[in-house]
CHARMM internal coordinates of N, CA and C (Angstrom, degrees):
IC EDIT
DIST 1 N 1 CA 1.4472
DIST 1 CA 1 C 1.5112
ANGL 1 N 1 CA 1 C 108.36
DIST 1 C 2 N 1.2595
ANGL 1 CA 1 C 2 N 101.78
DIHE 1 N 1 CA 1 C 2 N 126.77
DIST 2 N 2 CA 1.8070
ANGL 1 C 2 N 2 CA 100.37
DIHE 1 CA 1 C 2 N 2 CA -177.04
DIST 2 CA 2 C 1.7425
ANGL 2 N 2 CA 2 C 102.96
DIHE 1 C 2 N 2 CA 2 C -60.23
DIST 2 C 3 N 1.2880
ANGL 2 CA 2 C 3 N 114.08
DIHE 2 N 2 CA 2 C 3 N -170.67
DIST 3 N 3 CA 1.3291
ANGL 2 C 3 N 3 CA 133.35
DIHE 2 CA 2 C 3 N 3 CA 127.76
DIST 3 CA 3 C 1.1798
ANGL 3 N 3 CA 3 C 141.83
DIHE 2 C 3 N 3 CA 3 C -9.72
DIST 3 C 4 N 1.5099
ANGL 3 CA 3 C 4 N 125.27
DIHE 3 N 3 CA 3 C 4 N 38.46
DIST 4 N 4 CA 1.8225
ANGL 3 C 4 N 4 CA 135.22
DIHE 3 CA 3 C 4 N 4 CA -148.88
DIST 4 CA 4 C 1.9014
ANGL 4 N 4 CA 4 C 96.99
DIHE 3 C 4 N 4 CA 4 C -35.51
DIST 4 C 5 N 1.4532
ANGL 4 CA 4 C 5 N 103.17
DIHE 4 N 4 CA 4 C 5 N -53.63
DIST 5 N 5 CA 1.9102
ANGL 4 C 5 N 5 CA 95.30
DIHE 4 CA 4 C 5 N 5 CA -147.91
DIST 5 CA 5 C 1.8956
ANGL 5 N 5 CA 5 C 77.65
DIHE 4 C 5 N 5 CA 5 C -127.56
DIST 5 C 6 N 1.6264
ANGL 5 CA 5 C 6 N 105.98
DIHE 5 N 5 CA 5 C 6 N 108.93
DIST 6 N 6 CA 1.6483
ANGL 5 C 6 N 6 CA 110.45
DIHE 5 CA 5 C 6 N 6 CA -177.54
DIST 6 CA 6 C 1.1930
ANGL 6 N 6 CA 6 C 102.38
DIHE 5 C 6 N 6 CA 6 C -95.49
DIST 6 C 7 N 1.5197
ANGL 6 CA 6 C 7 N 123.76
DIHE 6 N 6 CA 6 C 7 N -86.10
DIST 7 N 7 CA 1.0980
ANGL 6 C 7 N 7 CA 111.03
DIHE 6 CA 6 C 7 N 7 CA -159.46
DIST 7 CA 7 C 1.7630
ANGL 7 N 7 CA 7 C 107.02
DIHE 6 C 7 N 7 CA 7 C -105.18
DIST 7 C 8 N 1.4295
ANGL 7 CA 7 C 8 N 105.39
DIHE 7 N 7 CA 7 C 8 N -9.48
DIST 8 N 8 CA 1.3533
ANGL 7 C 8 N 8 CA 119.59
DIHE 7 CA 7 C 8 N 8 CA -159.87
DIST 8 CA 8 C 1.7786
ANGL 8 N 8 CA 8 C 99.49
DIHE 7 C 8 N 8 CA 8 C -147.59
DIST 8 C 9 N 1.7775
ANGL 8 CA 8 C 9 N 74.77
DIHE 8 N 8 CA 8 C 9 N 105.06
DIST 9 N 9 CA 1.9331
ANGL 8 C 9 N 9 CA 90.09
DIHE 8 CA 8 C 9 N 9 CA 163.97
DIST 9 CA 9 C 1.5696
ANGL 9 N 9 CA 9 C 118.82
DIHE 8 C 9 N 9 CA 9 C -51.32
DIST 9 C 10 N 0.8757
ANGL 9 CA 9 C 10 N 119.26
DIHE 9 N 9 CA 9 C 10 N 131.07
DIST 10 N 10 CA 1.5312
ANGL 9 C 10 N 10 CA 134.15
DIHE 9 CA 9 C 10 N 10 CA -179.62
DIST 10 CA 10 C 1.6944
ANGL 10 N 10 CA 10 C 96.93
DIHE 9 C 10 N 10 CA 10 C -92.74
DIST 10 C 11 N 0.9293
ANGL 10 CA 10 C 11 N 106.06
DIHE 10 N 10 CA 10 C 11 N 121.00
DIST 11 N 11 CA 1.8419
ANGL 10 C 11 N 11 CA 106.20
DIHE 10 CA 10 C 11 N 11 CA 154.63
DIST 11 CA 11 C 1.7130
ANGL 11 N 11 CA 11 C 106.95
DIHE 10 C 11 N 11 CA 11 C -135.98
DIST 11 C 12 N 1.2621
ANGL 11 CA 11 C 12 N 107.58
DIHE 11 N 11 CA 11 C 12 N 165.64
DIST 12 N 12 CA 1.7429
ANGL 11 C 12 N 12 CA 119.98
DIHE 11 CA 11 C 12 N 12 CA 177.06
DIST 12 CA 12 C 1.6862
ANGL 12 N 12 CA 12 C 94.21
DIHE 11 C 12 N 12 CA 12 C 89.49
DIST 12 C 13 N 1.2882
ANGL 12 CA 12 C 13 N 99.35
DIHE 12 N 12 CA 12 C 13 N -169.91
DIST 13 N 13 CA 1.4660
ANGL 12 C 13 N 13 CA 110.70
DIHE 12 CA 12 C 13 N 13 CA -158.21
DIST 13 CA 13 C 1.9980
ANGL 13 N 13 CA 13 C 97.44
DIHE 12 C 13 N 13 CA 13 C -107.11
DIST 13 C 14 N 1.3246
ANGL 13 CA 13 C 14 N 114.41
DIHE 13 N 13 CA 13 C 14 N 160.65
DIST 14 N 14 CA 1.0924
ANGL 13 C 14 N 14 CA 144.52
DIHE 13 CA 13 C 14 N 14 CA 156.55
DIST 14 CA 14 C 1.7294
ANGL 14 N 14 CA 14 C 142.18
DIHE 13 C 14 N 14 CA 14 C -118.11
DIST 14 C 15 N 1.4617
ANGL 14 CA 14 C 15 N 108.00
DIHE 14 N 14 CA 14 C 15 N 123.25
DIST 15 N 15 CA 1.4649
ANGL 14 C 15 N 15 CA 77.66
DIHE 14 CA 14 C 15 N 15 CA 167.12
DIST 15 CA 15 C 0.9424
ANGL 15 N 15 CA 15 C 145.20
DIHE 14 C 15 N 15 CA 15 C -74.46
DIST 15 C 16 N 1.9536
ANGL 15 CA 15 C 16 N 142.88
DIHE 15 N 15 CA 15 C 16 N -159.27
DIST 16 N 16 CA 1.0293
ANGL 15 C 16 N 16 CA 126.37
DIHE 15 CA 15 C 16 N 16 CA -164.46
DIST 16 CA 16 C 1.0106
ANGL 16 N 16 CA 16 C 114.16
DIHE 15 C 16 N 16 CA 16 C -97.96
DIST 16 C 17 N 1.4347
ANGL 16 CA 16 C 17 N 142.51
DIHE 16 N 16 CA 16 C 17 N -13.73
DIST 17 N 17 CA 1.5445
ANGL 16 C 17 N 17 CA 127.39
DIHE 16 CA 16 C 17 N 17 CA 122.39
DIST 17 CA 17 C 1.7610
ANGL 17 N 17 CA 17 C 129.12
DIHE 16 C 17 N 17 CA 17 C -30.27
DIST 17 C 18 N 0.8741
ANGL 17 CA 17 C 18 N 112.82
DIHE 17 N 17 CA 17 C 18 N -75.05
DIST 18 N 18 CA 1.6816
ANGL 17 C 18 N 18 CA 122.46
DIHE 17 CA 17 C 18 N 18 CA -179.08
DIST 18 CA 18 C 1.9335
ANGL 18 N 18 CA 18 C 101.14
DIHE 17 C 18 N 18 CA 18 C -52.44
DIST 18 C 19 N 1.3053
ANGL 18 CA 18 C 19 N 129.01
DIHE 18 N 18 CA 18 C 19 N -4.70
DIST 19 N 19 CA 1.1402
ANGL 18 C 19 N 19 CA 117.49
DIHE 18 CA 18 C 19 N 19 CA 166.82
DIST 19 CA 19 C 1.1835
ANGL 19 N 19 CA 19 C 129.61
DIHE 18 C 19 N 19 CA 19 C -115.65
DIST 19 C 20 N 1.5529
ANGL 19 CA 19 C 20 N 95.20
DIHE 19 N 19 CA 19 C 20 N 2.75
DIST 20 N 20 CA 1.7691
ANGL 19 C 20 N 20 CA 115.99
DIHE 19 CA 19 C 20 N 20 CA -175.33
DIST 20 CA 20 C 1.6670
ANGL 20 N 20 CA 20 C 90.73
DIHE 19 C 20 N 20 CA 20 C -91.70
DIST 20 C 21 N 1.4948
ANGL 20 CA 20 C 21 N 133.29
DIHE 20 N 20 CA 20 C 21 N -42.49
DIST 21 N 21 CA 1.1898
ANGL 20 C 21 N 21 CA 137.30
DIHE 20 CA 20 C 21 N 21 CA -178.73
DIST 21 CA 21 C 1.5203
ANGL 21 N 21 CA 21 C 112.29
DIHE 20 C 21 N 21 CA 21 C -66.98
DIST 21 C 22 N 2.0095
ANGL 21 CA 21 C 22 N 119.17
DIHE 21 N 21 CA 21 C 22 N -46.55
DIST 22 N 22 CA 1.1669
ANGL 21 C 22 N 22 CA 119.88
DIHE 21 CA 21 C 22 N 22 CA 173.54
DIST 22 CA 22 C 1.8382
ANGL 22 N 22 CA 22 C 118.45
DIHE 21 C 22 N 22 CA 22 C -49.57
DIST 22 C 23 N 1.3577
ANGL 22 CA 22 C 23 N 98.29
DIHE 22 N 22 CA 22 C 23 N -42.65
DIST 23 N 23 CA 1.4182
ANGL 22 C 23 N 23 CA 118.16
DIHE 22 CA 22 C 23 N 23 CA -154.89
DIST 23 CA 23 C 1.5306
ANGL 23 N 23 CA 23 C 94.97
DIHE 22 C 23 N 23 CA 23 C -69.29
DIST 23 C 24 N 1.6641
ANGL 23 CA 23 C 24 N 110.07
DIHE 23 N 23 CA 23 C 24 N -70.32
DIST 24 N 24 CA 1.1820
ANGL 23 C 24 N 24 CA 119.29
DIHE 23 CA 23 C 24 N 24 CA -170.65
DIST 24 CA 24 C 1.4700
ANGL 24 N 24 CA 24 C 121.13
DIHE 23 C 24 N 24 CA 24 C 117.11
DIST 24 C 25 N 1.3530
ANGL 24 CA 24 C 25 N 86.99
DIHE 24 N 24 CA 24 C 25 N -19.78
DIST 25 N 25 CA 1.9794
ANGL 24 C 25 N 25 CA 101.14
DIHE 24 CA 24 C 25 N 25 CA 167.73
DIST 25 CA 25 C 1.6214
ANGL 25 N 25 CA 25 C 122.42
DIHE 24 C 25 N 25 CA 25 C -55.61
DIST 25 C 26 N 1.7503
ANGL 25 CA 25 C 26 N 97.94
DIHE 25 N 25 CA 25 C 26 N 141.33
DIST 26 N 26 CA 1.6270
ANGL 25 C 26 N 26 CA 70.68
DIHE 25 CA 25 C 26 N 26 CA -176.22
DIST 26 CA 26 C 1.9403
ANGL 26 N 26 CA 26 C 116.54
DIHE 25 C 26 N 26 CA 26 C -79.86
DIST 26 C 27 N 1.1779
ANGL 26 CA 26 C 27 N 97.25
DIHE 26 N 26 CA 26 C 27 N -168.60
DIST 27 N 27 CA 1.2285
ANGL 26 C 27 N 27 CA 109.75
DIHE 26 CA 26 C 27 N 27 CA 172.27
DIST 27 CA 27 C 1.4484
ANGL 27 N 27 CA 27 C 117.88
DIHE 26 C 27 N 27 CA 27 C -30.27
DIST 27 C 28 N 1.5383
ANGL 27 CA 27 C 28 N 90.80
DIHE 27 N 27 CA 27 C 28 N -79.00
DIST 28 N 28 CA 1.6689
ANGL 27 C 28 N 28 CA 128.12
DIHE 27 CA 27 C 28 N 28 CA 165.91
DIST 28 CA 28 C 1.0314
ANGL 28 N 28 CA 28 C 102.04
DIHE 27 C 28 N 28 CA 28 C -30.87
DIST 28 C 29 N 1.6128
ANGL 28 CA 28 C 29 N 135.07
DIHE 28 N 28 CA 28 C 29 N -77.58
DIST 29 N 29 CA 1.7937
ANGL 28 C 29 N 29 CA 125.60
DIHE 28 CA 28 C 29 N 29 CA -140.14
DIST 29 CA 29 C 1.9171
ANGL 29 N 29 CA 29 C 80.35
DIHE 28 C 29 N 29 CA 29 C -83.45
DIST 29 C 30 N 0.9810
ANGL 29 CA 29 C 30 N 130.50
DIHE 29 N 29 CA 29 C 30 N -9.58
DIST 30 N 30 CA 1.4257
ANGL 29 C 30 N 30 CA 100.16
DIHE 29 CA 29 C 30 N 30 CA -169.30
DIST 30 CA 30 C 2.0224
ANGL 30 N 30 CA 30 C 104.11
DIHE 29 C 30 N 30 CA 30 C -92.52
DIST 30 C 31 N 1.2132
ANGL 30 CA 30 C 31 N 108.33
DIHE 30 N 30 CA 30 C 31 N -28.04
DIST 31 N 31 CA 1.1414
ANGL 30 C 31 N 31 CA 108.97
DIHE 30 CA 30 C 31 N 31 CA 159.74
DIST 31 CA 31 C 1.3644
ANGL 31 N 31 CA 31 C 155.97
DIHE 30 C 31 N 31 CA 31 C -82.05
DIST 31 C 32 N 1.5819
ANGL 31 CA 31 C 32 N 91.21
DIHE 31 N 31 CA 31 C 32 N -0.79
DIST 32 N 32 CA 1.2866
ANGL 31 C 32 N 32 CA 101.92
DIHE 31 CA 31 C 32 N 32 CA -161.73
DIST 32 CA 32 C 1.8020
ANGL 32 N 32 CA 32 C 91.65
DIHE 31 C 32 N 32 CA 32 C -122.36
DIST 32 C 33 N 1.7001
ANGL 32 CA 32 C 33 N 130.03
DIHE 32 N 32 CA 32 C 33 N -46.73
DIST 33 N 33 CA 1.3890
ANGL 32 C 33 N 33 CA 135.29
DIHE 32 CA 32 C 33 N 33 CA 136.05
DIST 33 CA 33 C 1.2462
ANGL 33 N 33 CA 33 C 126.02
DIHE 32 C 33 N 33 CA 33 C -64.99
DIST 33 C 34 N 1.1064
ANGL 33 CA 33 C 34 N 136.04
DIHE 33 N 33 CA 33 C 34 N -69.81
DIST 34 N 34 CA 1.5489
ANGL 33 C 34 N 34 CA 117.34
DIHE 33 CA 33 C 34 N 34 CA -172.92
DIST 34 CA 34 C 1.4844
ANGL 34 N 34 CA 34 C 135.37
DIHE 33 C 34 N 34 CA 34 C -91.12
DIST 34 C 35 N 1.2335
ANGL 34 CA 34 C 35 N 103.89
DIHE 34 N 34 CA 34 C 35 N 9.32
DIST 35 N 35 CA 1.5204
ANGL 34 C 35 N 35 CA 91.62
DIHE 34 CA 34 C 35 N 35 CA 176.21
DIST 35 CA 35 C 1.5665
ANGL 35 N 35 CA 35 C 100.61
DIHE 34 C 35 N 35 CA 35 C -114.90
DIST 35 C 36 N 1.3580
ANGL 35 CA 35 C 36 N 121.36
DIHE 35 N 35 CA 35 C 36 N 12.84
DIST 36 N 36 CA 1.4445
ANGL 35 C 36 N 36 CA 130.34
DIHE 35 CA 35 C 36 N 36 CA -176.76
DIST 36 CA 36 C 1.6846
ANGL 36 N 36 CA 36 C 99.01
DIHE 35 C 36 N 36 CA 36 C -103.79
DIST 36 C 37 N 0.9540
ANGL 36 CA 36 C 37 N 85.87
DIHE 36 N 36 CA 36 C 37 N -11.30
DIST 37 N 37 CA 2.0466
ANGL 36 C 37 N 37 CA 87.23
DIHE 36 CA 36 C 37 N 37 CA 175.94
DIST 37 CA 37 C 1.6440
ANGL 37 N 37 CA 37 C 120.72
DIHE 36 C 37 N 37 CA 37 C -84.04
DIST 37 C 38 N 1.9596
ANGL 37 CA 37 C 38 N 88.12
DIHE 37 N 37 CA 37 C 38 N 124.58
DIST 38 N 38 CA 1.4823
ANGL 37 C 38 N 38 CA 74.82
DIHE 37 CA 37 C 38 N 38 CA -170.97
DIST 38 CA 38 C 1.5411
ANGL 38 N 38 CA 38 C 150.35
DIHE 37 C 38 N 38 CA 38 C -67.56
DIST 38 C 39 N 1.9190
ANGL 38 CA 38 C 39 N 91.53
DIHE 38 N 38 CA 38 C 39 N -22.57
DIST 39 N 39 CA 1.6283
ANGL 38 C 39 N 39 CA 95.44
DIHE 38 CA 38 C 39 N 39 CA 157.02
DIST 39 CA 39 C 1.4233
ANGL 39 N 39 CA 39 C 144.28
DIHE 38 C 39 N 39 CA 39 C -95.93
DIST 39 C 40 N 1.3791
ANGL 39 CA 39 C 40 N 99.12
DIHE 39 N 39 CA 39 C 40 N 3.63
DIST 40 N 40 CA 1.5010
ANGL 39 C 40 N 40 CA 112.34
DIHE 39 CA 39 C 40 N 40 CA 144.94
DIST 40 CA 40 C 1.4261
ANGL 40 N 40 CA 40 C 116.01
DIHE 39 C 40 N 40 CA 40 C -57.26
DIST 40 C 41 N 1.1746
ANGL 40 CA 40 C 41 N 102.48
DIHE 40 N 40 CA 40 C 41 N -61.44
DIST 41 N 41 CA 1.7488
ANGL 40 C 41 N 41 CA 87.69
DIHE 40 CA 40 C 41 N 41 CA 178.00
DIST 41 CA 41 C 1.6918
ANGL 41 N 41 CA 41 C 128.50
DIHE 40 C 41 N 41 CA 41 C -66.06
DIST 41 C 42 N 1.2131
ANGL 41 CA 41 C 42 N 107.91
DIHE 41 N 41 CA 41 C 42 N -22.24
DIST 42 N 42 CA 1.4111
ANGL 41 C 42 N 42 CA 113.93
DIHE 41 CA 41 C 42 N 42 CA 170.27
DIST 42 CA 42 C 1.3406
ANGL 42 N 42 CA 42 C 115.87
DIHE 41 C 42 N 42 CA 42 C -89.34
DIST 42 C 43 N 1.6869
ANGL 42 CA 42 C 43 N 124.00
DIHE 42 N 42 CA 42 C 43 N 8.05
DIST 43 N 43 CA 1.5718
ANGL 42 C 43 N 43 CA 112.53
DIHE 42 CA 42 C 43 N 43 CA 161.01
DIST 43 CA 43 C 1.4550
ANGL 43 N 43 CA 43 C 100.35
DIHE 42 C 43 N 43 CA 43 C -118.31
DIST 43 C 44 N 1.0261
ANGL 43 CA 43 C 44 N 96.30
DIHE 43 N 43 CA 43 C 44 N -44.77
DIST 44 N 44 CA 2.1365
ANGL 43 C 44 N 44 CA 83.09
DIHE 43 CA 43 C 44 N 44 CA -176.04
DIST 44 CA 44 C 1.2717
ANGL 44 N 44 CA 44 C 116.68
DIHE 43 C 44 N 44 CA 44 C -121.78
DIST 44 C 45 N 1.1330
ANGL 44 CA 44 C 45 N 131.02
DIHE 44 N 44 CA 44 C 45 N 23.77
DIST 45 N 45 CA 1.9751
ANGL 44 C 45 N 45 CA 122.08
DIHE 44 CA 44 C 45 N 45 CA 145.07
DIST 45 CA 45 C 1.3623
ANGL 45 N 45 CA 45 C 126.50
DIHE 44 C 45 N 45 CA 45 C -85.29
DIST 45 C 46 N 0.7629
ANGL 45 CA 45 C 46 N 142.27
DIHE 45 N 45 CA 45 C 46 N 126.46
DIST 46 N 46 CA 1.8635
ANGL 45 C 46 N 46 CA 135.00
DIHE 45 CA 45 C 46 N 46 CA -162.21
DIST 46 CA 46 C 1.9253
ANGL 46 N 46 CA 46 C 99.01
DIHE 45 C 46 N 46 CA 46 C -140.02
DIST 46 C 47 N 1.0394
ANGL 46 CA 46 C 47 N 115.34
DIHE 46 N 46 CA 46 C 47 N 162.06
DIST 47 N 47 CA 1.7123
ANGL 46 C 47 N 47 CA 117.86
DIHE 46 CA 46 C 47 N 47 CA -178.24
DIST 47 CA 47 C 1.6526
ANGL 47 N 47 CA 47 C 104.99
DIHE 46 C 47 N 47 CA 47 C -141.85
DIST 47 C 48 N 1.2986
ANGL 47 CA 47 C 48 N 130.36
DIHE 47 N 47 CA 47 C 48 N 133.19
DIST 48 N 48 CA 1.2573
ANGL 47 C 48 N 48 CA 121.16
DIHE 47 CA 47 C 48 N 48 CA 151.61
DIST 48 CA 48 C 1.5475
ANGL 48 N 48 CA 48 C 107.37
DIHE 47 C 48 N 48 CA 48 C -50.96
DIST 48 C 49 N 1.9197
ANGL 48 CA 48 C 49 N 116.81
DIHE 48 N 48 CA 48 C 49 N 145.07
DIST 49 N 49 CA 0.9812
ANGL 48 C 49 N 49 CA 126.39
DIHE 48 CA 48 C 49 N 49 CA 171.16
DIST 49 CA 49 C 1.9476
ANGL 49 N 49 CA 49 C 100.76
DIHE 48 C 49 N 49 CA 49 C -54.80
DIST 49 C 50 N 1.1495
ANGL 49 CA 49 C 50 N 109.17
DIHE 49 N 49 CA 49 C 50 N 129.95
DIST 50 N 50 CA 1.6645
ANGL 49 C 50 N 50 CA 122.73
DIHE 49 CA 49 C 50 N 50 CA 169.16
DIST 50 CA 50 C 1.4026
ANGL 50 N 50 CA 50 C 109.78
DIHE 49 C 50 N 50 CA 50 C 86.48
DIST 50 C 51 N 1.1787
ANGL 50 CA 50 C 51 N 128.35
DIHE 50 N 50 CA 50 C 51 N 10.78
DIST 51 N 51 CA 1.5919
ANGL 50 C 51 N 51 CA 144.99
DIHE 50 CA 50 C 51 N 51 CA 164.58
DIST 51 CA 51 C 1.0281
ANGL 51 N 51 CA 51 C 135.17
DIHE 50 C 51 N 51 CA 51 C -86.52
DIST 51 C 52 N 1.0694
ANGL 51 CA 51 C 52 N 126.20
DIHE 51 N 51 CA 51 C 52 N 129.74
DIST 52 N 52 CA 1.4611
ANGL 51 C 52 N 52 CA 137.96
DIHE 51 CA 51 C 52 N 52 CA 179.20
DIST 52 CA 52 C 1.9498
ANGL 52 N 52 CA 52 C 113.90
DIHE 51 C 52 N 52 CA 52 C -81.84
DIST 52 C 53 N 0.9282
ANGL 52 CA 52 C 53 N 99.42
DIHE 52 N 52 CA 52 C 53 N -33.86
DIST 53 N 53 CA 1.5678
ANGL 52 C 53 N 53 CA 107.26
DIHE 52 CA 52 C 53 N 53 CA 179.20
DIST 53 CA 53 C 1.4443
ANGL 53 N 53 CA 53 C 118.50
DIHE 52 C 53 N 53 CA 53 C -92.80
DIST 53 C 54 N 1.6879
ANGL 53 CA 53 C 54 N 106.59
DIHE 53 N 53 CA 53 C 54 N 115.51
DIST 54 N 54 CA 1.4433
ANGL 53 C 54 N 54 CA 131.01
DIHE 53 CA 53 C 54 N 54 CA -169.47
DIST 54 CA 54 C 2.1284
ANGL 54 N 54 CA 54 C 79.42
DIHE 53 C 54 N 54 CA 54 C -87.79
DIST 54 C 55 N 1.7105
ANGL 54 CA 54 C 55 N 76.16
DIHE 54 N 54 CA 54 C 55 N 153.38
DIST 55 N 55 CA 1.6621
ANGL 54 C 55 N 55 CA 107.27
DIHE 54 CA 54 C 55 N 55 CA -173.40
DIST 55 CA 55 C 1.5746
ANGL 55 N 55 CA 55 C 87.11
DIHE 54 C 55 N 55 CA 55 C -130.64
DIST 55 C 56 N 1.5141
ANGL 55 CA 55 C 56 N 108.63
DIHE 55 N 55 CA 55 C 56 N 152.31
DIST 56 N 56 CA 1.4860
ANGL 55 C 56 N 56 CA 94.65
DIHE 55 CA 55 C 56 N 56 CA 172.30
DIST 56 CA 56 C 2.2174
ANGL 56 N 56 CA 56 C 84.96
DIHE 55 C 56 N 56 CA 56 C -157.86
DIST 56 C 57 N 1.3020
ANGL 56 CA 56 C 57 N 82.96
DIHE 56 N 56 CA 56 C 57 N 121.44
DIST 57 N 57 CA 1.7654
ANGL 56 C 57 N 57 CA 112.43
DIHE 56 CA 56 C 57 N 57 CA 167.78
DIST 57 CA 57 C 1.3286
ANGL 57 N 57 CA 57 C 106.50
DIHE 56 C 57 N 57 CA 57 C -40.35
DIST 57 C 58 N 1.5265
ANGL 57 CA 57 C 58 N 129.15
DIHE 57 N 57 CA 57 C 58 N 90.22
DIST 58 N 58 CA 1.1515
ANGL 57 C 58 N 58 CA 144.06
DIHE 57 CA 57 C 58 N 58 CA -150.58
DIST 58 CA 58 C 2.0246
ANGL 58 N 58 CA 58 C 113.32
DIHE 57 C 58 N 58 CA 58 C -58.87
DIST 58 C 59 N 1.7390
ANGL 58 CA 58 C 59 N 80.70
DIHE 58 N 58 CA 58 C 59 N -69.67
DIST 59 N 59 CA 2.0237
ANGL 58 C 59 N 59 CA 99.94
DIHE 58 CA 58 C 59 N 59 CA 164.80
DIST 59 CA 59 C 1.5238
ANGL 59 N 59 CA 59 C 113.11
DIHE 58 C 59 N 59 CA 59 C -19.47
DIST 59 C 60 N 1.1948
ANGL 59 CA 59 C 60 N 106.35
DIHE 59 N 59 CA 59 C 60 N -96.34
DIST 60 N 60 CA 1.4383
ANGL 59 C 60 N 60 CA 131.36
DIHE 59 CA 59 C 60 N 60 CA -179.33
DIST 60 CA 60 C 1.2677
ANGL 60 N 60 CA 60 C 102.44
DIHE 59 C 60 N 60 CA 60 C -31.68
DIST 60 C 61 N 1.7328
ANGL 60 CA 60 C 61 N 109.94
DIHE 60 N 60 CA 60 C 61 N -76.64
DIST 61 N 61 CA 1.6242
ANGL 60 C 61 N 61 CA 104.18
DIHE 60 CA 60 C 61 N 61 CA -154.28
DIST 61 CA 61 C 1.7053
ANGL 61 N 61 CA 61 C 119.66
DIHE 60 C 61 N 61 CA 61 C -63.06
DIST 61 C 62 N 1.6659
ANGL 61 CA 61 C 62 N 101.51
DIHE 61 N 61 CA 61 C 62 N -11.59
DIST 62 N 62 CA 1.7436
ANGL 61 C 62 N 62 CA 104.39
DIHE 61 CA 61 C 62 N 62 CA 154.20
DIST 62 CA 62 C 1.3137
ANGL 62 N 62 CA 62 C 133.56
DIHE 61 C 62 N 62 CA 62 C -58.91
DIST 62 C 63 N 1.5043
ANGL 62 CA 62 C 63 N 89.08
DIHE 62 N 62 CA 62 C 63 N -51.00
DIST 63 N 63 CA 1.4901
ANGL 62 C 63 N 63 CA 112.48
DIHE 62 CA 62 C 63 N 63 CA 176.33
DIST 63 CA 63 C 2.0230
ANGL 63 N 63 CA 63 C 104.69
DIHE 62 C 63 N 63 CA 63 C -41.60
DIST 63 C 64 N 1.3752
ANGL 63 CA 63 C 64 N 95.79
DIHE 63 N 63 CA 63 C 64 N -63.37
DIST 64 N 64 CA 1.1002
ANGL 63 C 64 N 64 CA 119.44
DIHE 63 CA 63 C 64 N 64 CA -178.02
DIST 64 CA 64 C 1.9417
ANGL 64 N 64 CA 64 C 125.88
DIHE 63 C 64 N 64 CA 64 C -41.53
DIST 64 C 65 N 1.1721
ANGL 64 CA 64 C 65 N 93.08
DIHE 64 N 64 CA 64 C 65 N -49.78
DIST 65 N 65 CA 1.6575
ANGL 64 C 65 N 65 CA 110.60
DIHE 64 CA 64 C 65 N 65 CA 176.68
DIST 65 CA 65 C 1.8889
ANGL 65 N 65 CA 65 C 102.91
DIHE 64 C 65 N 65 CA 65 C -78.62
DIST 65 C 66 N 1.4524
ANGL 65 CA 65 C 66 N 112.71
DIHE 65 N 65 CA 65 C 66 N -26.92
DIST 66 N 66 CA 1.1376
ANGL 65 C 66 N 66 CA 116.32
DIHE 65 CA 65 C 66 N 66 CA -178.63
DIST 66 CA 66 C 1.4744
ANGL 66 N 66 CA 66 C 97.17
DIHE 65 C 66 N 66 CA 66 C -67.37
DIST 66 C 67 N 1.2769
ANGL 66 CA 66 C 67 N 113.06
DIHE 66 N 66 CA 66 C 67 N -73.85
DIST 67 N 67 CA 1.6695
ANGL 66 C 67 N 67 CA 120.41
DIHE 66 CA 66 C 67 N 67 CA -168.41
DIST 67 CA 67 C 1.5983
ANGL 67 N 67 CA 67 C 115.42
DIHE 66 C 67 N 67 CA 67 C -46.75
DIST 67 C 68 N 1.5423
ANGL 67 CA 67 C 68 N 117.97
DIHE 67 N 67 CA 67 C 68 N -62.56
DIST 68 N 68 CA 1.2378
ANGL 67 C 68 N 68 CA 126.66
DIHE 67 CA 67 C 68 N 68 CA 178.69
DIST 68 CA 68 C 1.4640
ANGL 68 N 68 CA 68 C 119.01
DIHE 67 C 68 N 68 CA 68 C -95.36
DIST 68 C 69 N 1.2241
ANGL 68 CA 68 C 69 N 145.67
DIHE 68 N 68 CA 68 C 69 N -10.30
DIST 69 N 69 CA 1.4485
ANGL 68 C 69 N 69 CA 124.20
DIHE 68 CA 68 C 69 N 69 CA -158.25
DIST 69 CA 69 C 1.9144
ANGL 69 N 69 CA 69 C 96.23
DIHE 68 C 69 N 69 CA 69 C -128.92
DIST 69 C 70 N 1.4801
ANGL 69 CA 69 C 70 N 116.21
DIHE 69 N 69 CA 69 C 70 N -12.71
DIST 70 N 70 CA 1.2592
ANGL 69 C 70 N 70 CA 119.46
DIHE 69 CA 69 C 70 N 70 CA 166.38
DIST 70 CA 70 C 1.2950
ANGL 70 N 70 CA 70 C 115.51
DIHE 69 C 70 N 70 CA 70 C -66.16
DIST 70 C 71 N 1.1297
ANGL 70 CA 70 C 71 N 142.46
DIHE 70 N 70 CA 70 C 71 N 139.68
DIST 71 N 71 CA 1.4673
ANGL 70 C 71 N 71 CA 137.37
DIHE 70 CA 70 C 71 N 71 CA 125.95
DIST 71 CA 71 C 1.6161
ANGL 71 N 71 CA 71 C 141.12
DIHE 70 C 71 N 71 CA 71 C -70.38
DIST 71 C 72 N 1.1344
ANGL 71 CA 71 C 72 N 122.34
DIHE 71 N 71 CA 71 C 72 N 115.84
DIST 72 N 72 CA 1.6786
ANGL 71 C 72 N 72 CA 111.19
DIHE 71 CA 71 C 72 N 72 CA -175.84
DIST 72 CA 72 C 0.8790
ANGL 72 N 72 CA 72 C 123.61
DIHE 71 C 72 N 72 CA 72 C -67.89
DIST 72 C 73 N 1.5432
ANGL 72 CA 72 C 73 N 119.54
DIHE 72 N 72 CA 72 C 73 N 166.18
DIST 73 N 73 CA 1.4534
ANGL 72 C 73 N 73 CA 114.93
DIHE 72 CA 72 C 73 N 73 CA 175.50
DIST 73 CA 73 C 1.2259
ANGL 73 N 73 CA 73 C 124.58
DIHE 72 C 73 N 73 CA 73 C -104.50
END
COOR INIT
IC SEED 1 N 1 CA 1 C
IC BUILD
């Protein structure tokens, strides 16, 4: 995972394109690990009522994959 927040803090939400590019994750681990997680999805994916397109609270849900869904080396 690159560098989540480089030179410029990100705050507000993204979609799931624009957070696959922020993040740096690939495609794969975000679909196949993190967006299958259940409290990932219950803290930072949100939908307008009648929408198809998930937004996800950029900060945090880095924070988030950083703390719990990484493994160290």
């Amino acid at each position: 995972m690159k560098k989540a927040l480089p030179s410029q803090e990100y705050v507000g939400f993204a979609d799931t394109d624009e957070f696959q590019r922020i993040s740096g994750i690939s495609d794969a681990d975000l679909k196949k690990k993190v967006y299958p997680n259940a409290e990932f999805k219950k803290r930072f994916i949100r939908r307008f009522p009648g929408s198809r397109k998930r937004y996800i609270k950029i900060k945090p849900a880095i924070d988030y994959i950083w703390d719990y869904l990484l493994e160290g080396e």
